[in-house]
C-alpha positions as CSV (number, residue, x, y, z in Angstrom):
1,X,-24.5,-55.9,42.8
2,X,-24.9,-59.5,44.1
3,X,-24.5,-61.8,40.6
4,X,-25.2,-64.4,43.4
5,X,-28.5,-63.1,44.2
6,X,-29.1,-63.0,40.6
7,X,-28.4,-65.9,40.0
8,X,-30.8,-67.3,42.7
9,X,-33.7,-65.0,41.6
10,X,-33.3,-66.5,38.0
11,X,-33.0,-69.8,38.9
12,X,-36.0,-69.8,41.2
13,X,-38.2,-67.9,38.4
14,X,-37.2,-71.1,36.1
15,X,-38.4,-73.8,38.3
16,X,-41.4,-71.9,39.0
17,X,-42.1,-71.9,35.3
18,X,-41.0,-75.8,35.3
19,X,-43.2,-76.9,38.5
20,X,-45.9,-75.1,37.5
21,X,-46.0,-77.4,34.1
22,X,-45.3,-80.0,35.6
23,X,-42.0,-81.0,33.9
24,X,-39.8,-83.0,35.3
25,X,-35.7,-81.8,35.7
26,X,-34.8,-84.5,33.2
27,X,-38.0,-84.0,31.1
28,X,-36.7,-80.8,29.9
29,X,-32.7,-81.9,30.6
30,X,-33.2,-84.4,27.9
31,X,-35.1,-82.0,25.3
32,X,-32.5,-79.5,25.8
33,X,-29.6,-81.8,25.4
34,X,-27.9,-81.2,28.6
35,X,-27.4,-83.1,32.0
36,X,-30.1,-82.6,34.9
37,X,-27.7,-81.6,36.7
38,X,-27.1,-78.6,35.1
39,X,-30.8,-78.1,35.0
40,X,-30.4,-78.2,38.5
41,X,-27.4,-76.1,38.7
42,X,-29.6,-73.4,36.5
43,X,-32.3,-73.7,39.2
44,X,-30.5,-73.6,42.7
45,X,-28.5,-70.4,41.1
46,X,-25.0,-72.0,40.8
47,X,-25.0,-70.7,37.1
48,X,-26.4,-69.0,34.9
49,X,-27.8,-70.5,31.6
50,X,-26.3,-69.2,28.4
51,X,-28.8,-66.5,26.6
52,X,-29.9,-69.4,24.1
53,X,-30.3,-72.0,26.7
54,X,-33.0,-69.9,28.5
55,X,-35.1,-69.0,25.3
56,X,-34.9,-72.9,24.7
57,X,-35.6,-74.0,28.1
58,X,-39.1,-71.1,27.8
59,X,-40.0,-71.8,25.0
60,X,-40.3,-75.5,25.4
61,X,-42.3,-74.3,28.6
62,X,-44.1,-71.9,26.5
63,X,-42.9,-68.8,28.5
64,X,-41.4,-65.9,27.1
65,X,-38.1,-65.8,28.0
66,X,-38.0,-62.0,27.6
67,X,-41.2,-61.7,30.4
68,X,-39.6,-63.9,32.3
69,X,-36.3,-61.8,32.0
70,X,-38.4,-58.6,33.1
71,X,-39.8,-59.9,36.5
72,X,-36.4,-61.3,37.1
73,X,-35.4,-57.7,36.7
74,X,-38.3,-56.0,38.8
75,X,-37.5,-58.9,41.9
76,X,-33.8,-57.3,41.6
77,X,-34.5,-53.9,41.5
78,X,-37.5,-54.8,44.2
79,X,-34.6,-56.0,46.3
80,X,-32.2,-53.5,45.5
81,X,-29.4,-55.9,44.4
């Protein structure tokens, strides 16, 4: 499997979630208590956020993290990774 890919699909499910509140990178950066950067990092699928970090970073969206998790897991399987 392509961790890679992963990566990517979970990052790009995250900013969706963000963009479509209309949060900023350092909006959520700041409430989380990290650098936008790494929200950026998170986003563009350099790495992965720790298991904590995402329920944080959905919750403060108000997404389940765990739904989120599952269409992460359907685009993978989708796409046979």
């Amino acid at each position: 499997m392509n961790r890679k890919m992963r990566r990517q699909i979970l990052g790009d499910a995250m900013r969706k979630e963000r963009v479509i509140r209309r949060v900023s990178q350092q909006r959520i950066a700041d409430h989380l208590g990290l650098a936008k950067t790494t929200i950026s990092a998170y986003e563009l699928g350099k790495v992965s956020p720790a298991i904590d970090t995402l329920d944080e970073y959905c919750a403060f969206l108000g997404v389940d993290y765990l739904e989120l998790l599952r269409e992460v897991t359907e685009e993978v399987r989708r796409l046979d990774i």
